[in-house]
DOLOTI-198112 format. One record per residue: x, y, z of N, C-alpha, C in turn. Coordinates in steps of 0.02 Angstrom, whole numbers, plus 50000, padded with zeros to 5 digits. Layout:
(atom (X Y Z) (X Y Z) (X Y Z))
...
//
This chain:
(atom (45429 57958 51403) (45372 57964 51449) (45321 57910 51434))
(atom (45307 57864 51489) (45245 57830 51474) (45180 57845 51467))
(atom (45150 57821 51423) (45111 57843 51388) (45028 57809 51433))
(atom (44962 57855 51449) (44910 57813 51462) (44915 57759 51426))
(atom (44900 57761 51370) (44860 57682 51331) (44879 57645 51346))
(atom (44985 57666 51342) (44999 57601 51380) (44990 57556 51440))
(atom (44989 57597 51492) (44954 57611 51563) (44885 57560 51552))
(atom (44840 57582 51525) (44764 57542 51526) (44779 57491 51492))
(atom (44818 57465 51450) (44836 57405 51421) (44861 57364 51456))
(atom (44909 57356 51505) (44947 57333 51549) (44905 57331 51616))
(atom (44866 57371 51643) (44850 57380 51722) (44840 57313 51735))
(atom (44788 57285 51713) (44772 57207 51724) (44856 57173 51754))
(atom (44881 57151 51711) (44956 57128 51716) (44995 57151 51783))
(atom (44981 57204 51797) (45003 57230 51829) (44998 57212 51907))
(atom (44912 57210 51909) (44871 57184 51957) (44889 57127 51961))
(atom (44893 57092 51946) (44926 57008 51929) (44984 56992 51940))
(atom (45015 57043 51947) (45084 57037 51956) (45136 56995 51895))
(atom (45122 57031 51836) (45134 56983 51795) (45208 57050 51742))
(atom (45190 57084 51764) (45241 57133 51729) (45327 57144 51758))
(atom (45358 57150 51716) (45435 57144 51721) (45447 57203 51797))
(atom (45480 57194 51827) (45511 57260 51900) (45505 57299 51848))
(atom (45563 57323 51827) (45549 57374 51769) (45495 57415 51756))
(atom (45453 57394 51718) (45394 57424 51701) (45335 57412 51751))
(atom (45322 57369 51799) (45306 57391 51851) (45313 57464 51879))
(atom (45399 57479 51886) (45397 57545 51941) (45383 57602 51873))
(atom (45397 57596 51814) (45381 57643 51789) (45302 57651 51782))
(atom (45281 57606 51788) (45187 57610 51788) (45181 57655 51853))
(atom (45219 57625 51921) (45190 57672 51967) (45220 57719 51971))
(atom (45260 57739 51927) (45265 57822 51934) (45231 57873 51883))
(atom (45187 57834 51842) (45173 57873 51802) (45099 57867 51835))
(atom (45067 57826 51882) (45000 57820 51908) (45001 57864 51967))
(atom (45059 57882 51985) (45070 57924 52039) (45053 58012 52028))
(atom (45056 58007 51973) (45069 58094 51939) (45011 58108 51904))
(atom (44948 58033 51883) (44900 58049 51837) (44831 58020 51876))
(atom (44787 58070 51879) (44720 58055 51902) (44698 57996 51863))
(atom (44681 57987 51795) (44630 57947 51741) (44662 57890 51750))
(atom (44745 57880 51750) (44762 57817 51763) (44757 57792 51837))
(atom (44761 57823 51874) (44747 57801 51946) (44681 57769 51977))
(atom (44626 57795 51931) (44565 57786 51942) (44535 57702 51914))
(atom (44577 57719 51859) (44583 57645 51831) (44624 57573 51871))
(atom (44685 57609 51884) (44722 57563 51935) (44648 57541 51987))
(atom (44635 57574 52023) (44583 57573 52078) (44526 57521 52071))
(atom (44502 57526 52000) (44451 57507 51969) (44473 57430 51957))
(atom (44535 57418 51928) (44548 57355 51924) (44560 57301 51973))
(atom (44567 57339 52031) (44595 57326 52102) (44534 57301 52146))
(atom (44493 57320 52126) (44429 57318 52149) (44384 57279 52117))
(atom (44374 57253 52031) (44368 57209 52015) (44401 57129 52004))
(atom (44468 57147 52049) (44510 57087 52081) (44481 57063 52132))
(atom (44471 57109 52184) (44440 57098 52241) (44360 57056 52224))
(atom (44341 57073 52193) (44263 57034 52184) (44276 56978 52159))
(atom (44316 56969 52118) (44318 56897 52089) (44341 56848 52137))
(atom (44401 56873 52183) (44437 56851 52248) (44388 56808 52264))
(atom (44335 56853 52299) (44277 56829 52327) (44238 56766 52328))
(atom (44242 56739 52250) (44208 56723 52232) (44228 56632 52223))
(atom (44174 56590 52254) (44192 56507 52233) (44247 56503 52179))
(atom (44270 56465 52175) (44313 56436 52093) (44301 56354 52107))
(atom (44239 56364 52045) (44200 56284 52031) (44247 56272 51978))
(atom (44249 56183 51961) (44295 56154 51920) (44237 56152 51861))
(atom (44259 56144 51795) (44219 56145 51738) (44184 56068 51761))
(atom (44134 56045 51710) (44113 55987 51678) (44152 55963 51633))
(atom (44178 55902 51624) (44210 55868 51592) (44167 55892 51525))
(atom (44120 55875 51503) (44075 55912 51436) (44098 55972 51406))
(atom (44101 56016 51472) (44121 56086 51456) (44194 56090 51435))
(atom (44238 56066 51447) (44329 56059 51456) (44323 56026 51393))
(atom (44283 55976 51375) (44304 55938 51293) (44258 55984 51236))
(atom (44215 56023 51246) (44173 56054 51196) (44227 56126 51213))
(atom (44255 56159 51227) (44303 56196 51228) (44339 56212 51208))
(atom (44388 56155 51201) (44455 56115 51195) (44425 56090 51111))
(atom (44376 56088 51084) (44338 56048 51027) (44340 56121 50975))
(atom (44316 56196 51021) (44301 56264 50991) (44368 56288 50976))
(atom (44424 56296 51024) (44481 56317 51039) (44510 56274 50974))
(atom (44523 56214 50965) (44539 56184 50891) (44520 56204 50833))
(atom (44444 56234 50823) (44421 56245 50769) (44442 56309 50732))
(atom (44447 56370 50808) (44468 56406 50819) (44524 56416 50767))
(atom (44586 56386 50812) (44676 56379 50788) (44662 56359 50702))
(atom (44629 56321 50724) (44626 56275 50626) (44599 56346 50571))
(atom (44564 56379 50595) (44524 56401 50539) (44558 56484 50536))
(atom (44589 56484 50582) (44630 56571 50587) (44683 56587 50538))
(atom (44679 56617 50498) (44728 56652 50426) (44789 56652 50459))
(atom (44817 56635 50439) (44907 56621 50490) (44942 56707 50414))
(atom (44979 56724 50445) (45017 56785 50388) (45082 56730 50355))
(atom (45093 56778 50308) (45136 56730 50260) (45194 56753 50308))
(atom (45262 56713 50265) (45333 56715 50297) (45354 56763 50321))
(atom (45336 56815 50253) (45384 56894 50261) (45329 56931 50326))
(atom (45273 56924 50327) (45239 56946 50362) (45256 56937 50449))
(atom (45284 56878 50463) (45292 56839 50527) (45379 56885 50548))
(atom (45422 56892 50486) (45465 56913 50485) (45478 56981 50504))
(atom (45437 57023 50460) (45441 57100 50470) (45412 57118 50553))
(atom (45437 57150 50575) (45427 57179 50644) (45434 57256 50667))
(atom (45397 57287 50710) (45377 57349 50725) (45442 57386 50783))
(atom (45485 57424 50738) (45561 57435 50784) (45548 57456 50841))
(atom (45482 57513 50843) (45455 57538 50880) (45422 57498 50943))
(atom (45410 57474 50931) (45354 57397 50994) (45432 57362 51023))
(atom (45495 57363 50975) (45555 57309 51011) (45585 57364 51063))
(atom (45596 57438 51038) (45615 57470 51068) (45562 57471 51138))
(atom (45520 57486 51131) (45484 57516 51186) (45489 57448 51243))
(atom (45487 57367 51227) (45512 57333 51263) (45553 57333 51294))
(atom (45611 57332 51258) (45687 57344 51281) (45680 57398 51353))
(atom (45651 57433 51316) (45657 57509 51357) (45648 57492 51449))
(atom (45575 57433 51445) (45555 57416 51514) (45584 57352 51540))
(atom (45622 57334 51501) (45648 57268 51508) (45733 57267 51496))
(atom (45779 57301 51549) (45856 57304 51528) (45868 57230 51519))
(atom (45846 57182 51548) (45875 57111 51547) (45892 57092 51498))
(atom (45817 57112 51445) (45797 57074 51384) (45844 57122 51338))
(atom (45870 57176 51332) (45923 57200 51289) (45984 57175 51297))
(atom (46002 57162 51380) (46080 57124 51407) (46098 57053 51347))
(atom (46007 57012 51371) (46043 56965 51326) (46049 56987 51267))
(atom (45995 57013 51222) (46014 57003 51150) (46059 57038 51148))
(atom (46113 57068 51158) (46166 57079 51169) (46232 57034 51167))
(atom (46207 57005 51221) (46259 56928 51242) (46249 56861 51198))
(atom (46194 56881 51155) (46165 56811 51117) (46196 56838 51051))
(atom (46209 56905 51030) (46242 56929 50986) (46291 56921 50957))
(atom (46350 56947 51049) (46405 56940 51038) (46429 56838 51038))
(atom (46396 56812 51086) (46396 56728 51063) (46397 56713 51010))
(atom (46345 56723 50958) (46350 56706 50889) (46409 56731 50850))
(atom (46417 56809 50856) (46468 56828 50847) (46549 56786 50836))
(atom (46555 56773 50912) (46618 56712 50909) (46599 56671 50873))
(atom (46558 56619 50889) (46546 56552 50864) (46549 56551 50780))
(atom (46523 56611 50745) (46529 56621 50690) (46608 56641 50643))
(atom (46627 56665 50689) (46728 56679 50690) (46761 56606 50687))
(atom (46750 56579 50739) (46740 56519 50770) (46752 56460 50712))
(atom (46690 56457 50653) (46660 56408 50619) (46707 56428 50557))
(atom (46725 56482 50539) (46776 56510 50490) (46833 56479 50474))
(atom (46856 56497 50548) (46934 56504 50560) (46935 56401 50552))
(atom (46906 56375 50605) (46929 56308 50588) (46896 56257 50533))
(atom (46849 56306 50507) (46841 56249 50450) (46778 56181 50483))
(atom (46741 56159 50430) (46733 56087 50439) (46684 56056 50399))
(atom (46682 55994 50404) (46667 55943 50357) (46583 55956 50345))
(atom (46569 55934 50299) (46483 55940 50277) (46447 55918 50304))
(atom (46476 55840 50342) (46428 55775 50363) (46470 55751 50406))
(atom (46450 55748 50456) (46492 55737 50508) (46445 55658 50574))
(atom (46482 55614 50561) (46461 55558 50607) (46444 55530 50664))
(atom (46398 55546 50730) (46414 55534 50783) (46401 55494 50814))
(atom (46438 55454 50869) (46419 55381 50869) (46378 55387 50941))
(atom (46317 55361 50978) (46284 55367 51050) (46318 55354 51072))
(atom (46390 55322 51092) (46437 55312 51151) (46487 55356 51180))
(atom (46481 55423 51125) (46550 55463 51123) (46524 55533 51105))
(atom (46467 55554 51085) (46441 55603 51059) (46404 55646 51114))
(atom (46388 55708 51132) (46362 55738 51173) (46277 55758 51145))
(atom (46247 55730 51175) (46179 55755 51157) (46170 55807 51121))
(atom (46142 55813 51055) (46115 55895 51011) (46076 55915 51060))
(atom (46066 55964 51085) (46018 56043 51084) (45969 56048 51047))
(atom (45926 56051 51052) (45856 56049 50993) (45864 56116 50977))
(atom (45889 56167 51001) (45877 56229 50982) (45946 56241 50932))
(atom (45996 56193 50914) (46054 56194 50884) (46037 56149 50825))
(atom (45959 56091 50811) (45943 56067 50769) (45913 56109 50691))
(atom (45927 56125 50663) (45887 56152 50606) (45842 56096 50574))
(atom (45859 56042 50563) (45808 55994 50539) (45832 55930 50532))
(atom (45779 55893 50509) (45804 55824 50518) (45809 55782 50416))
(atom (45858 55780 50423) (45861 55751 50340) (45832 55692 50318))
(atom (45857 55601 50363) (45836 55582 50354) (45836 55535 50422))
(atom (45797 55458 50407) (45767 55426 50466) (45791 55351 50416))
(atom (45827 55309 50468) (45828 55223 50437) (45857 55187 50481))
(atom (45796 55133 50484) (45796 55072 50544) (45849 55017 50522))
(atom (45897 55000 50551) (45941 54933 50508) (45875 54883 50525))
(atom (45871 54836 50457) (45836 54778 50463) (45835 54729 50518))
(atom (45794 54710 50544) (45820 54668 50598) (45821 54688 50660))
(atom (45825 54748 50686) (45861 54785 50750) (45829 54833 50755))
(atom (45835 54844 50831) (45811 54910 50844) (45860 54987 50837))
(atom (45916 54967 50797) (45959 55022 50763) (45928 55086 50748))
(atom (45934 55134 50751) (45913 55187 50718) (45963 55255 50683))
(atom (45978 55270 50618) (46017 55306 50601) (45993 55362 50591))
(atom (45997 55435 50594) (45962 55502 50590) (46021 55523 50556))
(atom (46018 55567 50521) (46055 55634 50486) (46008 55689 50502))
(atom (46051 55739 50532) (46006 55790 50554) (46059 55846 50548))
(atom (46021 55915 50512) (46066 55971 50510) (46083 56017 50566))
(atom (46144 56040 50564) (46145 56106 50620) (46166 56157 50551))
(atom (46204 56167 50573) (46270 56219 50545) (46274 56170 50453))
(atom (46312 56123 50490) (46316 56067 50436) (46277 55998 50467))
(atom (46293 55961 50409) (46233 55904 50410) (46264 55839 50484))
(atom (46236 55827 50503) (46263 55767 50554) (46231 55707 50569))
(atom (46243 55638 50612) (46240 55599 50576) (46235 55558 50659))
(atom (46185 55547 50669) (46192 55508 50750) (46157 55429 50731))
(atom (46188 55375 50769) (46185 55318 50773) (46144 55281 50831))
(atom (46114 55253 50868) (46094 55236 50934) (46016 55189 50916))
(atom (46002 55145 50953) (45943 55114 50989) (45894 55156 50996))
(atom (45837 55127 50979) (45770 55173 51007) (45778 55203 51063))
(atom (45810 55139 51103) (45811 55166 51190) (45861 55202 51206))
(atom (45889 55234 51165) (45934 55297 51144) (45895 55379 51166))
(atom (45948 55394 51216) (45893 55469 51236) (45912 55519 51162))
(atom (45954 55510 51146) (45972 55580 51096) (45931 55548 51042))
(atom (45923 55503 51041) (45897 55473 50970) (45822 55485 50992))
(atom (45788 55460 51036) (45728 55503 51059) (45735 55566 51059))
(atom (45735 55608 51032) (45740 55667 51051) (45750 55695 50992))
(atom (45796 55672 50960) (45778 55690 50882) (45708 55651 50849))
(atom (45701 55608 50863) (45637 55586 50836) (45585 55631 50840))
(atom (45582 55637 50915) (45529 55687 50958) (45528 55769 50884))
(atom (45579 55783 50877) (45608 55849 50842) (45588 55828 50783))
(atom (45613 55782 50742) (45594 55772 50674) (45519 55750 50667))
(atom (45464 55739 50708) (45384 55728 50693) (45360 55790 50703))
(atom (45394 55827 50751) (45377 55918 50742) (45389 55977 50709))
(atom (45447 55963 50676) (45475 56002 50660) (45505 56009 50596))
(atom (45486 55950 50559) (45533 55917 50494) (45484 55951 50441))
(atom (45515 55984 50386) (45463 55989 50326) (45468 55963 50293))
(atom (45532 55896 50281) (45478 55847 50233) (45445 55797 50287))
(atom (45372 55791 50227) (45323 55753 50259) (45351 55684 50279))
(atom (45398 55644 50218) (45411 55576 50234) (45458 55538 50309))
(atom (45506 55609 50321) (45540 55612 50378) (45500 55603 50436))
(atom (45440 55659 50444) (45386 55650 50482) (45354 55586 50490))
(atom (45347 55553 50450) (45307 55488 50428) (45351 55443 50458))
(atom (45411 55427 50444) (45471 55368 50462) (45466 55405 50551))
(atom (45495 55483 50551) (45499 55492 50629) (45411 55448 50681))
(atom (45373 55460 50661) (45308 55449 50695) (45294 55394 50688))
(atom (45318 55339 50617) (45323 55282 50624) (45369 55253 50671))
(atom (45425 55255 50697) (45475 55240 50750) (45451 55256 50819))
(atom (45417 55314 50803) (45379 55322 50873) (45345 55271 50911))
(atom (45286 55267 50858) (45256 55220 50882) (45271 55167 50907))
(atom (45328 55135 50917) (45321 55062 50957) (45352 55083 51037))
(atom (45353 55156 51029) (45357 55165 51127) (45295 55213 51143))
(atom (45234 55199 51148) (45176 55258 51139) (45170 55265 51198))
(atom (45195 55215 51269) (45177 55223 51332) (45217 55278 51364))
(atom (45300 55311 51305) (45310 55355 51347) (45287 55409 51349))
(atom (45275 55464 51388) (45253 55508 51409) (45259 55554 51342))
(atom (45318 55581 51332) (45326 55633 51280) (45311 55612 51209))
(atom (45311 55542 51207) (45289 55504 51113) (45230 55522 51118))
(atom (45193 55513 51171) (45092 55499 51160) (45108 55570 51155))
(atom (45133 55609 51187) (45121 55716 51187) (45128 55729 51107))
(atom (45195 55685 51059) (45208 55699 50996) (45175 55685 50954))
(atom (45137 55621 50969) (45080 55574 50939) (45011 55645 50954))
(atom (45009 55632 50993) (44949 55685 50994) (44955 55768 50946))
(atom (45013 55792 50952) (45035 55849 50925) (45028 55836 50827))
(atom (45047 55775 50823) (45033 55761 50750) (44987 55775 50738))
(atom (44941 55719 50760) (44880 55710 50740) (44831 55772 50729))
(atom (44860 55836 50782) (44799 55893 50782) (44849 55935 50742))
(atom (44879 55943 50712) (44930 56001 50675) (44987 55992 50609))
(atom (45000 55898 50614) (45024 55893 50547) (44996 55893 50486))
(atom (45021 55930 50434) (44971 55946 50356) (44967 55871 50324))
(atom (45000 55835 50346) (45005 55765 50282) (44948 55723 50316))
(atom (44900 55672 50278) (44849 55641 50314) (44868 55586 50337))
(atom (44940 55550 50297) (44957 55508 50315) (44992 55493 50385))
(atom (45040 55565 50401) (45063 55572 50468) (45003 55576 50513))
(atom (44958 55580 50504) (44899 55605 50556) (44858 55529 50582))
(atom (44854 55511 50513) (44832 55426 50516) (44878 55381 50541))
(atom (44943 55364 50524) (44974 55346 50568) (44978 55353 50648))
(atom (44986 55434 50676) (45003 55435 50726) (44925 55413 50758))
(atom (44857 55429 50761) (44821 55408 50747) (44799 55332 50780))
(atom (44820 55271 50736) (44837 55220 50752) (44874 55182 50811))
(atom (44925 55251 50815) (44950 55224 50881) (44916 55264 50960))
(atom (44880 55292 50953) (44852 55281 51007) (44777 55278 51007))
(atom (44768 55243 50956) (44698 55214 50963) (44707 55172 51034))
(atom (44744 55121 51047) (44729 55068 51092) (44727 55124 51173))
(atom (44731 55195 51165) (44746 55224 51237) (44681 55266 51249))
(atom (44620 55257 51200) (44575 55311 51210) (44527 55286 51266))
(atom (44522 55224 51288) (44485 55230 51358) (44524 55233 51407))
(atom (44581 55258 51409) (44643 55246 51473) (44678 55335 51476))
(atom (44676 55366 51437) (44707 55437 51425) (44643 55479 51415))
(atom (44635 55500 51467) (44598 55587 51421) (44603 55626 51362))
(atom (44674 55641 51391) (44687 55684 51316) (44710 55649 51246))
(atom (44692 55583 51244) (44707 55538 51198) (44641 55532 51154))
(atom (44582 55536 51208) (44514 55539 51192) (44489 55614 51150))
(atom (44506 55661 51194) (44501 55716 51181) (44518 55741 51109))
(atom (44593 55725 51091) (44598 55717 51029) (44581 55709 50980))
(atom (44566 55620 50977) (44531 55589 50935) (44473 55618 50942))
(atom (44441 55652 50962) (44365 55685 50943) (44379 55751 50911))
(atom (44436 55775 50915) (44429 55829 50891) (44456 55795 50824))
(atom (44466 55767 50799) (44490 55740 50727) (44443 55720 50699))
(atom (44382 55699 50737) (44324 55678 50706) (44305 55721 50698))
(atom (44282 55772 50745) (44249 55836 50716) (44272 55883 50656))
(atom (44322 55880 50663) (44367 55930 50619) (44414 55915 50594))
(atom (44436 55847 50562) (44495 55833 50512) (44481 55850 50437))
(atom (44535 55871 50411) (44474 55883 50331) (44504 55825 50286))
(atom (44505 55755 50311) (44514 55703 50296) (44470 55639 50294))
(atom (44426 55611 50268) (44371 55573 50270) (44403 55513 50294))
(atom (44480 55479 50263) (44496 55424 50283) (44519 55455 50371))
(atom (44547 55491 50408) (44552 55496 50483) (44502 55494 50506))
(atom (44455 55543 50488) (44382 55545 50531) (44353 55483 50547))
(atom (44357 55447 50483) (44307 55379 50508) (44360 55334 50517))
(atom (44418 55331 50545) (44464 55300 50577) (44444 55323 50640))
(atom (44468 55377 50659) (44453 55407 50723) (44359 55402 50763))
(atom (44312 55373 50709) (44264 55355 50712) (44273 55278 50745))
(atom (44270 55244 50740) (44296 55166 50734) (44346 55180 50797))
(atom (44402 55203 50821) (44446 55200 50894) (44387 55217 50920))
(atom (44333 55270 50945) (44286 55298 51005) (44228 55238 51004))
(atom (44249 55203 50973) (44189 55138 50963) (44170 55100 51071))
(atom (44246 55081 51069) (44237 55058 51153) (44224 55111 51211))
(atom (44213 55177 51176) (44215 55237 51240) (44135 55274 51192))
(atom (44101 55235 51159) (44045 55284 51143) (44016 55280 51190))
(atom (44001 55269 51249) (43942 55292 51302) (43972 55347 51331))
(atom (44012 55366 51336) (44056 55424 51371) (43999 55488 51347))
(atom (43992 55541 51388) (43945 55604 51369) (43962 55635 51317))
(atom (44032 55644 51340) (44061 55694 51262) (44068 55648 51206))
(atom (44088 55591 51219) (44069 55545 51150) (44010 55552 51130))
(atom (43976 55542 51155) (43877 55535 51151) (43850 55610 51089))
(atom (43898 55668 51154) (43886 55723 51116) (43871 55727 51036))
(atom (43955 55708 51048) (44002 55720 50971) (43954 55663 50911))
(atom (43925 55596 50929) (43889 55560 50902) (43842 55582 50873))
(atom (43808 55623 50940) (43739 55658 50910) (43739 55724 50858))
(atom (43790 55752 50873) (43812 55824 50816) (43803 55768 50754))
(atom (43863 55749 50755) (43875 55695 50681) (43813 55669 50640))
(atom (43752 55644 50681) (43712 55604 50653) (43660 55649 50629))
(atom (43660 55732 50671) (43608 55767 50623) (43638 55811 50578))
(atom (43683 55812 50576) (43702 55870 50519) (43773 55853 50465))
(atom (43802 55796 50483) (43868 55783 50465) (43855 55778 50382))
(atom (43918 55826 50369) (43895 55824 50272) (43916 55749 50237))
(atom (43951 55714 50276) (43996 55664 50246) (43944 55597 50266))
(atom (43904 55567 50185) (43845 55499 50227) (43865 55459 50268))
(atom (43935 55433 50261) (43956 55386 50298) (43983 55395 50367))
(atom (43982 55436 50378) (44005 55467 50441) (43940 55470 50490))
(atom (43909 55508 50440) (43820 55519 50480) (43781 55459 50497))
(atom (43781 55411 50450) (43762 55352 50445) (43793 55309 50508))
(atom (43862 55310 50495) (43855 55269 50557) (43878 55313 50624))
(atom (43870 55358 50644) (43889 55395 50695) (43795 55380 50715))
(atom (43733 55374 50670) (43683 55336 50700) (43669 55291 50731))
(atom (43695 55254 50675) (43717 55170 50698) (43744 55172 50767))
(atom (43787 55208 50793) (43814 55192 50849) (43789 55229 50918))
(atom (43734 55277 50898) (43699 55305 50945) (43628 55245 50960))
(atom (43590 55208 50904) (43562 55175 50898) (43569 55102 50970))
(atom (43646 55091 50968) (43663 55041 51004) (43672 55048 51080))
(atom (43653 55127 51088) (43671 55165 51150) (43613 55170 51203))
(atom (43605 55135 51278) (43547 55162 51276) (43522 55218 51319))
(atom (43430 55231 51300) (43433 55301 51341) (43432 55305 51399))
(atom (43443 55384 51387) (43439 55430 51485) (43369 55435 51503))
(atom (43373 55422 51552) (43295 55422 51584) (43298 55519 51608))
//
């Protein structure tokens, strides 16, 4: 039997149209039979309706980067739970999913019995530790079939690139930068790699294609979330040359100023906003810096560069 709480937890969703068929019709049969939840349904239905109503103004660019500046500080400073913690799970909360969701039991079911074979599969024929694959003959990895990336090396001279990267067992792809699988592990090994140096070689290789679309997304993803300072400074570097041409290139780099806990990025990332300090949210971020910033050199010249700025009437 569904339960109110659940009911008032969900109505929103509901209204939104955001809940599985499933638990949809079981919501309306249990709103059908109960006054307190019905009243609520009503209530939410009706504070849909008013908002309906209502303009939808676009933010201020100010507002979208001081946001986007909180929302970082936010993620950065929130107690993440340890391993076992992320691991352990409530049988009760999977069941009660399942319960409104047959799909989501079908697959794990079917994702079960898949592994299942594939694991029979890996037995029965055996295979090698390290296995070679060449870009002309090899079928693209699956990022979701990658477990990690071992190692990263450029032949001298060339734009060669060799990866060893694990699945099951260790493997071993060959190809050109301008290699999609080889992009793609790169892309995988600056996100996803725990050693730092892999990260470092992956984000170094990056960099000499920063104009494509998904490198600047990886480049950017470093910079706000990798632990090593050096991956951060690096990636960093490479899109310094894009912060008056990219938004969210800009955007970034300010939030690294504000909040890197690295003195050599910050005043790197100080030094790229140099050709975009008249910008507002630059201006902003200048002016925070110059009255309160604990670090002198930072404060000092985050002055200096308001100094050279001139005023609003």
């Amino acid at each position: 039997m569904m339960k109110c709480e659940w009911v008032k937890e969900n109505i929103l969703l509901y209204v939104y149209n955001e809940l599985p068929d499933d638990a949809r019709y079981e919501l309306e049969q249990h709103v059908a039979r109960c006054g307190d939840c019905s009243a609520e349904l009503k209530s939410a239905r009706k504070f849909n309706a008013l908002l309906s109503e209502l303009p939808v103004e676009e933010p201020s660019p100010n507002l979208v980067t001081a946001s986007r500046m909180r929302l970082q500080e936010a993620l950065e400073t929130t107690k993440q739970g340890g391993l076992w913690q992320r691991m352990v799970f409530d049988p009760g909360a999977w069941l009660r999913q399942i319960r409104f969701a047959p799909a989501l039991a079908a697959a794990i079911f079917i994702v079960g019995f898949a592994g299942g074979i594939g694991t029979t599969y890996k037995l029965v024929s055996g295979g090698a530790g390290v296995s070679s694959i060449s870009s002309s003959t090899a079928s693209r990895p699956a990022e979701s079939s990658v477990m990690g990336i071992q190692s990263i090396s450029q032949e001298p001279g060339s734009n060669q690139v060799t990866i060893k990267y694990n699945t099951v067992s260790t493997q071993e792809a060959q190809g050109s930068l301008n290699d999609q699988r080889i992009q793609q592990l790169l892309l995988f090994a600056a996100r996803n790699n725990y050693n730092s140096g892999v990260r470092m070689d992956s984000v170094d290789l990056l960099t000499q294609q920063p104009n494509d679309t998904n490198v600047r997304g990886t480049l950017i993803y470093a910079l706000r979330y990798d632990t090593n300072p050096g991956v951060r400074l690096r990636a960093l570097d490479a899109l310094g040359p894009y912060v008056k041409s990219d938004p969210r290139v800009r955007d970034v780099v300010l939030e690294g100023l504000m909040n890197d806990s690295n003195p050599g990025v910050r005043t790197e990332a100080l030094h790229l906003l140099e050709p975009v300090r008249a910008d507002s949210s630059v201006r902003a971020v200048l002016q925070k810096l110059a009255a309160n910033d604990p670090n002198p050199y930072i404060k000092a010249q985050a002055r200096n560069e308001l100094s050279q700025l001139p005023e609003f009437d």
